[in-house]
N, C-alpha and C positions, 0 to 999 in steps of 0.2 A: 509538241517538241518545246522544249526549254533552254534556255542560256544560261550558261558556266557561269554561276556568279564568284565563284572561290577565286577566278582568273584572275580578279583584279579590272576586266570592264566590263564598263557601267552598263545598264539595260538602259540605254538612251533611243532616241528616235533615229538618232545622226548613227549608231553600230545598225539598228533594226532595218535600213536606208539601204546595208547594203545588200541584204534578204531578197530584195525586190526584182521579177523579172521571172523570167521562166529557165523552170529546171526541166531535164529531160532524166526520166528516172527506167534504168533497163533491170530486168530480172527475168530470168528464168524459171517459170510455174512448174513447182511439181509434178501437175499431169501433162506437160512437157514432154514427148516422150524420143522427139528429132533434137531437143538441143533448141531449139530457138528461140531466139533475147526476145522481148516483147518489149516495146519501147512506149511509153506514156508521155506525156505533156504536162507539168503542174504549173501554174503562172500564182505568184503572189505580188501582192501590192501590198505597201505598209502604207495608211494614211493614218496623220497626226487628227484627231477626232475633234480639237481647237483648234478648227480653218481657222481663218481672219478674216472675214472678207470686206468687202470697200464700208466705209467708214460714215457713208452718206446715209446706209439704209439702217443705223444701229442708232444717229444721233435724234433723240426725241426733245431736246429738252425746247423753254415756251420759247426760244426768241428761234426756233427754226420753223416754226407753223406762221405763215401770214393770215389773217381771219377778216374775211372779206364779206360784207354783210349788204341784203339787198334784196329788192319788193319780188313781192311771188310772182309765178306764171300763172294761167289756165284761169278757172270759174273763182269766184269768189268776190268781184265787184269792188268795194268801195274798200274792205276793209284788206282785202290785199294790194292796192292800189296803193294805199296810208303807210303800211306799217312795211320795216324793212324786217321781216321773220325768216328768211331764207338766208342760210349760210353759206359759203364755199371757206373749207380752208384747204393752203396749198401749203405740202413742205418745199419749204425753200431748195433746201441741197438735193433734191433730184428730182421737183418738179409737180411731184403728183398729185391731184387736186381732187379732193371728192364735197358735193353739193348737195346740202339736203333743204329739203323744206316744208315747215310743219306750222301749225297755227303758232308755235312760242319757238319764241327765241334758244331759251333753255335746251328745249328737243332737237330743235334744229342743230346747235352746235355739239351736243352729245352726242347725235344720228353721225355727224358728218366726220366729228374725232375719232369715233369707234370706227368705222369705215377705213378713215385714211391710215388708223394705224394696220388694221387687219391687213390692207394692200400690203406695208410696211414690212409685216410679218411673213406673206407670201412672197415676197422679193429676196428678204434675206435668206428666206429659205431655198426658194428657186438658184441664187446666189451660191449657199453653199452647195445644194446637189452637181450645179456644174462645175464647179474649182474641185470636188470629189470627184467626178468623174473625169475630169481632165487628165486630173494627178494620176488615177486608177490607169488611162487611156495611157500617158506618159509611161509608166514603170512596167507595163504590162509588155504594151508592144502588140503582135500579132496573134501570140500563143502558139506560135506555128516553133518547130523543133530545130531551125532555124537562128531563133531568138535565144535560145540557150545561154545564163551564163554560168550555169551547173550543172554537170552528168551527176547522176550516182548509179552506181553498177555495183548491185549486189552480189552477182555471181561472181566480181572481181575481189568484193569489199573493199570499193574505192570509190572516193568523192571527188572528181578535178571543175575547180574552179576555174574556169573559161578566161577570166579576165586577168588574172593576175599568174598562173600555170600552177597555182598554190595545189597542193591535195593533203588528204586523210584520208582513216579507213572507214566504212560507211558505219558501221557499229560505233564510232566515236562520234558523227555526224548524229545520229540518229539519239544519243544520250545525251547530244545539248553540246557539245563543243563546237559549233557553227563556226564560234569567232577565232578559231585557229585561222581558217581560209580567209580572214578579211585582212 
């Protein structure tokens, strides 16, 4: 299904916004043979595919990493006693802190950057599945027929918008003119 561009509006997110929600769609099946509507449930969500999300898990640059340097644990005696080769570094703006430690210096803060960014990257991700899911959860609603804020009724060739008492005929819904009813 496609939108009327000849109308004059735009394909924006903020027209697409108002798509969202569940439709309850009836028709009457050919081998039908009493007459009886069959009623369906369609639920769509429109999400903007450029979440935002918080600001803390995106900011890498060097004055946000603290780099914290210090003598090893476990075996090794005199020369991990001496030398401070074990890294932690912590990003500042949300905390998270990963520690590595290697006979060099070098390895050790290489180990421990790779590390703290990879979390980094599991966050902002974890991040966006839930504001997508939220958002999905939010415009969805139940799915139940209920939540309707669309009929279409083929057997009528009518589309009535729930919210506003707007309608059309479902052959002109069905070719893309959606944005009459918003």
């Amino acid at each position: 299904m496609s939108i009327d561009k000849s109308r004059g509006n735009s394909n924006t997110l903020e027209n697409l916004n108002n798509e969202a929600g569940g439709l309850r769609l009836q028709r009457i099946p050919p081998t039908e043979r009493r007459g009886r509507v069959h009623t369906s449930t369609v639920t769509v969500a429109v999400i903007n595919p450029d979440i935002v999300t918080g600001d803390a898990y995106t900011r890498r640059g060097d004055n946000d990493f603290r780099i914290e340097w210090f003598s090893g644990t476990g075996c090794g005696g005199q020369h991990k006693n001496k030398h401070q080769n074990s890294c932690r570094i912590i990003h500042i703006p949300t905390g998270i802190a990963e520690a590595r430690q290697t006979r060099s210096r070098e390895n050790s803060q290489s180990e421990a950057m790779a590390a703290i960014l990879r979390r980094l990257d599991n966050e902002l991700e974890r991040d966006k599945l839930c504001s997508t899911a939220t958002i999905r959860r939010d415009q969805v609603g139940t799915g139940m027929r209920a939540d309707k804020i669309r009929t279409i009724r083929f057997q009528d060739d009518q589309v009535v918008d729930h919210r506003n008492g707007r309608r059309i005929t479902a052959d002109r819904f069905m070719k893309g003119y959606m944005n009459e009813l918003w």
